[in-house]
TORLUM-272286 format. One line per 5 residues: number of its first residue (from 1); their letters; for each residue z, x, y of C-alpha. Coordinates in nm, 2 decimals, padded with zeros to 4 digits, always signed. Each point is the difference from the previous one (the first is absolute). Layout:
<recs>
NUM = a = Z/X/Y | ...
</recs>
This chain:
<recs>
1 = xxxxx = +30.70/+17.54/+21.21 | +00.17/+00.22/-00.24 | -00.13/+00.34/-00.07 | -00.17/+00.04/-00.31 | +00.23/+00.20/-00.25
6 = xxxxx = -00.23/+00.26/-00.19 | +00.28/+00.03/-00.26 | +00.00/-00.33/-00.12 | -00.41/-00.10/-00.17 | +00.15/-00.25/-00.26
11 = xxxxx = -00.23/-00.28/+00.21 | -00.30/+00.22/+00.03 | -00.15/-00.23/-00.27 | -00.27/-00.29/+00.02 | +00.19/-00.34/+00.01
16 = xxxxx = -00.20/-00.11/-00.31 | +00.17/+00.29/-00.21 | +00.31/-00.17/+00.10 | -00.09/-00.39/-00.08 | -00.14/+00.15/-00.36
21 = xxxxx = +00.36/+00.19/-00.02 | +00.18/-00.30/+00.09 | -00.24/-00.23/-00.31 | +00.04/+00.35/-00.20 | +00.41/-00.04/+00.02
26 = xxxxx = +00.02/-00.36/-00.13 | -00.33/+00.01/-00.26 | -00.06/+00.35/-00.15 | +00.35/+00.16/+00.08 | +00.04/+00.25/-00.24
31 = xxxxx = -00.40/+00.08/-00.05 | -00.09/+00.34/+00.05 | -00.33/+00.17/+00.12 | -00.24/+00.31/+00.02 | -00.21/+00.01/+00.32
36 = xxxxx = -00.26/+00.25/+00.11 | -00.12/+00.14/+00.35 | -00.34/+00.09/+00.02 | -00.30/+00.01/+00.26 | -00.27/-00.22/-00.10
41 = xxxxx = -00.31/+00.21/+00.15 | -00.06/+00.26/+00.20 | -00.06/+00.02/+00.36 | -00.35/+00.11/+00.17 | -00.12/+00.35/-00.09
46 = xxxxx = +00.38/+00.09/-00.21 | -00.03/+00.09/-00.37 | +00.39/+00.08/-00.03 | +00.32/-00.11/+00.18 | +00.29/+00.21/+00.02
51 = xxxxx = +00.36/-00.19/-00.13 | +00.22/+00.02/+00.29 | +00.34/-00.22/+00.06 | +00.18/+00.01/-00.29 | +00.31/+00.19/+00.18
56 = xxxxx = +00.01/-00.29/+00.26 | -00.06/-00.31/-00.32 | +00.30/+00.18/-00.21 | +00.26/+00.02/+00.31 | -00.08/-00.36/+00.08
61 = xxxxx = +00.06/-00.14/-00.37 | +00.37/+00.21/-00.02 | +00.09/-00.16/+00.31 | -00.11/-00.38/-00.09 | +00.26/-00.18/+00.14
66 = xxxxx = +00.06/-00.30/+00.19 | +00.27/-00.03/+00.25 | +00.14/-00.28/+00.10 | -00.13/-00.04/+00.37 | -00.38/-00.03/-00.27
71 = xxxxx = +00.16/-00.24/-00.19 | +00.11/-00.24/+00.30 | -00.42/+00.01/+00.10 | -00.12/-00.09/-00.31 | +00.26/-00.31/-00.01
76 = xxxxx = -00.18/-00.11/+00.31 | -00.33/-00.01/-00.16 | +00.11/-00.17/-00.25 | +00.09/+00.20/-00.31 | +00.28/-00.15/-00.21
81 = xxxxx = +00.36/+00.09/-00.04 | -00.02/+00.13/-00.36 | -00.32/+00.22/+00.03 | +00.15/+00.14/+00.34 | +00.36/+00.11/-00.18
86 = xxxxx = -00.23/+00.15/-00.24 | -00.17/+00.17/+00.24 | +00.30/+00.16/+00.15 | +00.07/+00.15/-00.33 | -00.32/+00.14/-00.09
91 = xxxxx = -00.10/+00.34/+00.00 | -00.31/+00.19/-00.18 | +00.05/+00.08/-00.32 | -00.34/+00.05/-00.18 | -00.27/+00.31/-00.13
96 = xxxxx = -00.24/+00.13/+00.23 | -00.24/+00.23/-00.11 | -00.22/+00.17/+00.24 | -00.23/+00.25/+00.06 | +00.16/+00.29/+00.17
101 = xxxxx = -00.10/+00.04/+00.43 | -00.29/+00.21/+00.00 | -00.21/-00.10/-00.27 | -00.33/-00.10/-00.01 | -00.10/-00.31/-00.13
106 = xxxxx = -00.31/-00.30/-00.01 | +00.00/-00.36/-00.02 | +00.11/-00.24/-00.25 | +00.29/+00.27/-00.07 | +00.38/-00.08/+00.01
111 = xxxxx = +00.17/+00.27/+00.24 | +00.29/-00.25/-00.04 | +00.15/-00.18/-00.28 | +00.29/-00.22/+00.01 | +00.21/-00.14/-00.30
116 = xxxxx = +00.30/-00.23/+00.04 | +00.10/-00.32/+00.09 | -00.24/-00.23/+00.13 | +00.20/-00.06/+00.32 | +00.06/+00.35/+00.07
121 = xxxxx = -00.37/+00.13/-00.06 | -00.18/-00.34/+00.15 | +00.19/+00.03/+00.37 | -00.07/+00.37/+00.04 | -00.32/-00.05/+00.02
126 = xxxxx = -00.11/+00.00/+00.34 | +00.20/+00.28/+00.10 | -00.17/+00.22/-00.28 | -00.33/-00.06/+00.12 | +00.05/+00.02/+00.37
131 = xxxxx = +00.14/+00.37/-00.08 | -00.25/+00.08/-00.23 | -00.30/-00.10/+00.19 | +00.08/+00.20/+00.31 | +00.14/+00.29/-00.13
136 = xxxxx = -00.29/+00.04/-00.26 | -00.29/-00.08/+00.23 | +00.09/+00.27/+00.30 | +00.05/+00.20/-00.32 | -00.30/-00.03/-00.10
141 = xxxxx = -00.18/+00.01/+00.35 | +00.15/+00.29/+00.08 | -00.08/+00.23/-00.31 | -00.38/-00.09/+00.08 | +00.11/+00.17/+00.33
146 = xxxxx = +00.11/+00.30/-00.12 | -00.31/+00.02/-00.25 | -00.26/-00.02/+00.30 | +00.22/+00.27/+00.20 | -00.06/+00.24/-00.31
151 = xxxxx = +00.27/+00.24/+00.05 | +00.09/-00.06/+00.36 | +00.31/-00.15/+00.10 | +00.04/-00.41/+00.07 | +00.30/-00.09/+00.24
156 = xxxxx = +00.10/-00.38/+00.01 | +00.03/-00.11/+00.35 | -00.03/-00.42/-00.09 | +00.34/-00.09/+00.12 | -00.08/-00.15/+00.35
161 = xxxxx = -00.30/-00.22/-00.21 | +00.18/-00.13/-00.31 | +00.13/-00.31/-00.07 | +00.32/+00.03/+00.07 | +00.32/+00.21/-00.04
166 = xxxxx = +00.04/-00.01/-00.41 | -00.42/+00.06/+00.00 | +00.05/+00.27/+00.21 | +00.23/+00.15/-00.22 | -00.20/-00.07/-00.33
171 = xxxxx = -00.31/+00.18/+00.13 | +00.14/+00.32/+00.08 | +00.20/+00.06/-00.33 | -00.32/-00.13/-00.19 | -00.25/+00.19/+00.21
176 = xxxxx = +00.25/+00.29/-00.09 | +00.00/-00.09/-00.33 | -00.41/+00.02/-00.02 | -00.03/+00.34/+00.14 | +00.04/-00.02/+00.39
181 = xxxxx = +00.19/+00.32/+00.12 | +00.21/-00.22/+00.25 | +00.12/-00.25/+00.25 | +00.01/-00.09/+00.35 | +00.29/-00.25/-00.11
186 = xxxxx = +00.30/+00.19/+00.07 | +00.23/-00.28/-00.16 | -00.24/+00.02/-00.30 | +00.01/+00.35/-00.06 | +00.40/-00.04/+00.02
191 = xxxxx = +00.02/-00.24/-00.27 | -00.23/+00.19/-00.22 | +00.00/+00.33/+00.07 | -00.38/+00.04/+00.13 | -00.10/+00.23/+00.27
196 = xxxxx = +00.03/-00.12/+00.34 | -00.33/+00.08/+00.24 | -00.09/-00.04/+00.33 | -00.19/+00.12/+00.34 | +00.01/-00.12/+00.34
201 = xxxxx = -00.18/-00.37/+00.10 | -00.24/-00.06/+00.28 | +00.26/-00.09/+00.22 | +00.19/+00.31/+00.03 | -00.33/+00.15/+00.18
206 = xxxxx = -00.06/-00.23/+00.16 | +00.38/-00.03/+00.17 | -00.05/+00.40/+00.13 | -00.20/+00.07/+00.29 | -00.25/+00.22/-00.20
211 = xxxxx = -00.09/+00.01/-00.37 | +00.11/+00.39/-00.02 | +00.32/-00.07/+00.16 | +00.07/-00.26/-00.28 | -00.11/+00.27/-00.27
216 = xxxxx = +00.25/+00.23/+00.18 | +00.26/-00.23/+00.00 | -00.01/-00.14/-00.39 | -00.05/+00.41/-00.11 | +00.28/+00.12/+00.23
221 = xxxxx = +00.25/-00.28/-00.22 | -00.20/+00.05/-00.33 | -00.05/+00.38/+00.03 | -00.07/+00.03/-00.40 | -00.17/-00.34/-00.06
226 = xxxxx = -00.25/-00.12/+00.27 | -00.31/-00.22/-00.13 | -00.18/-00.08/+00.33 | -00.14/-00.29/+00.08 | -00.39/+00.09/+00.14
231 = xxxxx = -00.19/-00.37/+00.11 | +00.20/-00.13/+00.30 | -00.26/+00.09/+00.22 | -00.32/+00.22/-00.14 | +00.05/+00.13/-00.38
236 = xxxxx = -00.18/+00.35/+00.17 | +00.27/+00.03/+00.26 | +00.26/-00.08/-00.21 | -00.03/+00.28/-00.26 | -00.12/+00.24/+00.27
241 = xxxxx = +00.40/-00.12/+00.16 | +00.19/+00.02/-00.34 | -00.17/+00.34/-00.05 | +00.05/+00.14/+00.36 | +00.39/-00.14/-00.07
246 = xxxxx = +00.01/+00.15/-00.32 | -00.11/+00.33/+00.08 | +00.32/+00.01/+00.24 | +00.23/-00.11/-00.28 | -00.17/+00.26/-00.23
251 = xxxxx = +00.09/+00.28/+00.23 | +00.36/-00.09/-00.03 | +00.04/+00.00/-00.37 | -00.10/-00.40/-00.07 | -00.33/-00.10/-00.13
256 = xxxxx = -00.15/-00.38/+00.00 | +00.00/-00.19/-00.30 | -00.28/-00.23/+00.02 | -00.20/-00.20/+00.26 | -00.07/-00.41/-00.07
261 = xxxxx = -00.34/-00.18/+00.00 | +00.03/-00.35/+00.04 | -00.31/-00.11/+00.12 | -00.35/-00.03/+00.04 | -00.28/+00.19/-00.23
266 = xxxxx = +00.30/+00.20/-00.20 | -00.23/+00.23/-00.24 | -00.18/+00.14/+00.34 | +00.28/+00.04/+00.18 | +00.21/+00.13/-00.29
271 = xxxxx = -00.29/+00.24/-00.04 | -00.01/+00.10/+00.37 | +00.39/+00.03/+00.00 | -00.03/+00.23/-00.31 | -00.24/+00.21/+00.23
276 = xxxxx = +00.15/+00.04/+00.29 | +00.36/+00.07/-00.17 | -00.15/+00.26/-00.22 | -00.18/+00.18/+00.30 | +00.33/+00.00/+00.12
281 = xxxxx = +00.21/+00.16/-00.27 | +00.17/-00.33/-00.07 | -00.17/+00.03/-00.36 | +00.32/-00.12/-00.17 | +00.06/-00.32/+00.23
286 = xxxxx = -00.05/-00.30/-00.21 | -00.20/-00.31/+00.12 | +00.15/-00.29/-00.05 | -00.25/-00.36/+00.05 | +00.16/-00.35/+00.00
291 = xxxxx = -00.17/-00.37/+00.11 | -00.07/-00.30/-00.19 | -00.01/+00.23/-00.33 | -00.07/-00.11/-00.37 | -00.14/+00.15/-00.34
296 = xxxxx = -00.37/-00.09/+00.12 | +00.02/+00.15/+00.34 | +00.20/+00.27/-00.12 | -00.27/+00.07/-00.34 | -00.28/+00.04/+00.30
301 = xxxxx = +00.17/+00.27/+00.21 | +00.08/+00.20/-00.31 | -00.42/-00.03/-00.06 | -00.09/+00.13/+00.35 | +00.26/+00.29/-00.09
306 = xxxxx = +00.20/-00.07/+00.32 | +00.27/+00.29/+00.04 | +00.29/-00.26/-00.03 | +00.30/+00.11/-00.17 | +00.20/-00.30/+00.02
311 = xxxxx = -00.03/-00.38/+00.06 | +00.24/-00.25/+00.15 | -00.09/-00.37/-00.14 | +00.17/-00.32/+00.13 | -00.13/-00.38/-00.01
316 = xxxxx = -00.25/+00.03/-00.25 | +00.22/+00.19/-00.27 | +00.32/-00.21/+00.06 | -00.13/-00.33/+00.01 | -00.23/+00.06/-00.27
321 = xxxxx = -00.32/-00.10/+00.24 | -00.24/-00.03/-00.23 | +00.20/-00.20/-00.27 | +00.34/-00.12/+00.13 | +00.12/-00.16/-00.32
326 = xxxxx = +00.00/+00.01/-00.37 | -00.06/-00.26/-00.25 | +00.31/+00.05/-00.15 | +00.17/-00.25/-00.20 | +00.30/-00.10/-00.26
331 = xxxxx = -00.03/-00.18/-00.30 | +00.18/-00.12/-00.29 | -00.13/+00.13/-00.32 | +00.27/-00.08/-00.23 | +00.27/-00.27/-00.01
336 = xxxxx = +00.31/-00.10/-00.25 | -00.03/-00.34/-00.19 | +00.33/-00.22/-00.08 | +00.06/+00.22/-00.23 | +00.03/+00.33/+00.17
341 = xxxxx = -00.33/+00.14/-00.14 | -00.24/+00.14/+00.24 | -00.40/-00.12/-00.02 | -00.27/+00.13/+00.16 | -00.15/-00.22/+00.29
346 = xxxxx = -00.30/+00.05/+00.22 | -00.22/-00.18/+00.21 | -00.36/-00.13/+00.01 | -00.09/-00.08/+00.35 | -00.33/+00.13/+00.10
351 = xxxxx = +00.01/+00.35/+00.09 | +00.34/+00.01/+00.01 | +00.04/+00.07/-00.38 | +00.33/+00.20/-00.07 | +00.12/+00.20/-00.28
356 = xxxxx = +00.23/-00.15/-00.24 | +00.35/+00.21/-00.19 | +00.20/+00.30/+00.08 | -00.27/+00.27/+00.07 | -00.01/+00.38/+00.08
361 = xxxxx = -00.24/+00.21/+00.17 | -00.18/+00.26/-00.16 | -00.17/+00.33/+00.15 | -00.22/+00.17/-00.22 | -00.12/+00.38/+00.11
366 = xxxxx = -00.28/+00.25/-00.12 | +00.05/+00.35/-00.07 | +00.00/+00.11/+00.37 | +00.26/-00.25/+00.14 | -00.24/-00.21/+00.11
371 = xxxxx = +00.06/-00.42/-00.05 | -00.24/-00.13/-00.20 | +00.10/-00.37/-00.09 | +00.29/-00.24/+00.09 | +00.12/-00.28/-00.23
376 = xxxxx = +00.17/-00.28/+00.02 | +00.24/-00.07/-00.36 | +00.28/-00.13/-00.11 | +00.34/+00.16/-00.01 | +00.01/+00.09/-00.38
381 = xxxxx = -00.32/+00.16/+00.08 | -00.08/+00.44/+00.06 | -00.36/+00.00/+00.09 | +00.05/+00.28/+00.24 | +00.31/+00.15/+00.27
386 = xxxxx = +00.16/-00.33/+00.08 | +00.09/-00.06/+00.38 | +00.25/-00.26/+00.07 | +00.35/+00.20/-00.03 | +00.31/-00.20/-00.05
391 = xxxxx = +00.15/+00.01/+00.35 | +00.28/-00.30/-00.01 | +00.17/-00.09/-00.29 | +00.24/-00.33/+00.03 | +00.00/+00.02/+00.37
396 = xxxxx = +00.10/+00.35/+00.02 | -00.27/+00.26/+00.13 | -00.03/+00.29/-00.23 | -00.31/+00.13/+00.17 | +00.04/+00.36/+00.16
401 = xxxxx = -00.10/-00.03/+00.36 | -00.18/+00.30/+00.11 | -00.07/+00.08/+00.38 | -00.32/-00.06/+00.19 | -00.11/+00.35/-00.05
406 = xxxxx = +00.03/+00.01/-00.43 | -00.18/-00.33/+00.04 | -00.25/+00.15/+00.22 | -00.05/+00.26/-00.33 | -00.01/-00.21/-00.18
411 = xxxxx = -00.32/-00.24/+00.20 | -00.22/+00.34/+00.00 | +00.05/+00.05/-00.35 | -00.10/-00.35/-00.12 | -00.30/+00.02/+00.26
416 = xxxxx = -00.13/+00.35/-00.09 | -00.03/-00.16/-00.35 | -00.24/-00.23/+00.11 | -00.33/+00.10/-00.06 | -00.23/+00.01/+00.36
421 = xxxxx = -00.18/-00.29/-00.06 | +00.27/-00.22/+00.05 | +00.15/+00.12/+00.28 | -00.31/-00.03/+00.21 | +00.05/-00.19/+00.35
426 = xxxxx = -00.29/-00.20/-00.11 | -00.21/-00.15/-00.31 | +00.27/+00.14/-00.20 | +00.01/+00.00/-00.34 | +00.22/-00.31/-00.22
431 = xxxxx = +00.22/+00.17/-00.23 | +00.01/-00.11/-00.29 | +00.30/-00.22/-00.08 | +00.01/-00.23/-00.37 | +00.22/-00.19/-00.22
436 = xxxxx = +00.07/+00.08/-00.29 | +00.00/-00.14/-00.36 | +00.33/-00.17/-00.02 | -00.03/-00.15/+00.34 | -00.35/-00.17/-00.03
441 = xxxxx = +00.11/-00.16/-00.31 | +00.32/-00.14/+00.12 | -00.22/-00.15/+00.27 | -00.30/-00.10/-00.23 | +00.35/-00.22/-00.18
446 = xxxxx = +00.11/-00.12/+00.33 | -00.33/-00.15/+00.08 | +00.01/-00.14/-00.35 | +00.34/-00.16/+00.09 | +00.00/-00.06/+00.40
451 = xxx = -00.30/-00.17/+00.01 | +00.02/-00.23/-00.30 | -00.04/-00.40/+00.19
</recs>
């Protein structure tokens, strides 16, 4: 089997986007059409997201192409000669508008709005939302992370436990993105710039005949950076051998960094650790605690006041543990008739209700920066800061990419204006989030209209 070719996504679509492309090209040709992308509802104990993906959605749509070896598959399933020659010429040439990476939002919002031809904006579709819903839920996992660690530093260390290379990836520039301090991922922190971390694993104790010859070994290579890993054996023993180690290091100029938890009752033994360095003079080693780490776990070892300075978090954070996927969806809110006009379209289906025209988002603020209400108008409408920026215009991205760390800016920002009671872990608050008047009474006359018999 051929080896899949990361350059080439053009058929990282659902086949049904494709069979309504294919009735699209002989039926509605030249029609044009608005969608939106927006999450539904919001997971278990989240009263925000955080919008990440939009790098990885606007790279995809500037390279839309299909090559020929695509076109030569989708003859075999059965697509027909015309629509496939048309194929081979297409490339994307709509309007997106999109919140910018990095800003909070709540459901029902459009972070993504796409105008152009019907074609073009129906077979993107998939692609949109599989980037969107990653990218935007380890987002917003993770910034719940960095809340319940209050001021101490969260490391992502999820790459052995995600799903897969791309998700791997994804997590670490989006955990970076929501306030973690760094990566594990060294390909990762490459790519994007962040901070690479890292200690020692269980195995490189265990492959030395003694724990404090291990200890000797990894601070004889690492002289100026050695975090210690203390739970091979006994926890006690293990910081009594990284301190006994250490305090031959210190005499020649080189002082430990940090010792590693990774196991067992962590506040104790971070609180027996902070002891037993501190009667040692080791006052400015740092304890480091990792194992099966999340906001909750995290939010209780911050309440017992354990002496942790930093936390490593993996599985939970990077696959999202406690909600692994989004609603997220993409709908058509708008769509040309025969003669070129656009109408507003929406649909009734029982709690699937969307929003009909070409909307914005707007942020209103009180007098201390604080968000007070969101709503949800129409694009001739300023009821407060609007948030969807123009970021493609006729296929051509005019949208200023900024590197992870600005993004990162700009996340704390937009989460320091939240006020407390919605970024609680739990029983949080809804933010309030409305239509306004122009938009309930084009749907009050598209009820009038859709539903006539």
């Amino acid at each position: 089997m051929a080896a899949f070719n990361h350059s080439n996504l053009s058929l990282l679509m659902d086949l049904y986007e494709l069979t309504m492309a294919q009735s699209y090209y002989r039926h509605r040709f030249k029609a044009q059409a608005t969608f939106d992308l927006f999450v539904r509802h919001l997971p278990a104990n989240r009263s925000y997201l955080l919008f990440a993906g939009l790098e990885d959605v606007l790279r995809y749509l500037k390279n839309l192409k299909f090559n020929q070896e695509d076109l030569d598959y989708l003859e075999r399933l059965g697509f027909g000669e015309d629509f496939l020659t048309y194929l081979g010429r297409l490339r994307f040439h709509g309007d997106v508008w999109a919140m910018p990476e990095g800003t909070v939002f709540f459901p029902g919002e459009p972070v993504i709005r796409v105008t152009g031809s019907l074609i073009e904006s129906q077979i993107i579709e998939s692609f949109l939302l599989n980037a969107v819903n990653l990218s935007t839920m380890v987002a917003t996992k993770a910034s719940r992370i960095v809340a319940a660690a209050d001021g101490r530093g969260a490391y992502d260390f999820s790459l052995r436990r995600t799903q897969g290379i791309d998700a791997a990836l994804k997590v670490a520039r989006s955990a970076f993105i929501a306030g973690f301090s760094g990566t594990s991922n060294v390909l990762a922190s490459k790519l994007y710039g962040i901070p690479a971390v890292g200690t020692m694993a269980h195995s490189f104790v265990l492959s030395f005949s003694s724990e404090a010859e291990s200890f000797r070994a990894f601070f004889e290579t690492f002289p100026n950076k050695s975090i210690l890993l203390v739970d091979t054996y006994s926890i006690q023993e293990g910081i009594k051998n990284a301190i006994r180690v250490a305090e031959e290091f210190r005499a020649k100029g080189h002082m430990l960094q940090g010792i590693r938890l990774d196991s067992g009752n962590l506040a104790q033994q971070a609180k027996m650790a902070r002891r037993m360095l501190d009667e040692n003079d080791f006052r400015e080693v740092k304890i480091f605690a990792s194992g099966d780490l999340d906001e909750y776990k995290i939010d209780k070892l911050v309440a017992s006041k354990a002496p942790i300075d930093d936390f490593g978090v993996g599985t939970r954070m990077g696959a999202s543990a406690d909600a692994p996927s989004l609603d997220v969806v993409y709908k058509i809110a708008e769509v040309t008739n025969e003669g070129g006009v656009f109408l507003p379209t929406m649909k009734f289906s029982i709690n699937k209700v969307t929003l009909p025209g070409r909307k914005q988002i707007f942020r209103r603020f009180d007098k201390r920066g604080f968000c007070i209400e969101d709503i949800i108008g129409l694009e001739h409408e300023k009821p407060g800061e609007p948030l969807l920026k123009n970021v493609m215009r006729a296929g051509e991205i005019v949208y200023n990419f900024r590197p992870p760390s600005e993004i990162k800016d700009r996340a704390a920002q937009g989460l320091s204006s939240l006020k407390k009671e919605y970024r609680l872990l739990r029983h949080g608050a809804a933010y309030p989030v409305v239509l306004s008047k122009d938009l309930n009474k084009l749907i009050r006359g598209l009820e009038r209209h859709l539903k006539k018999p």
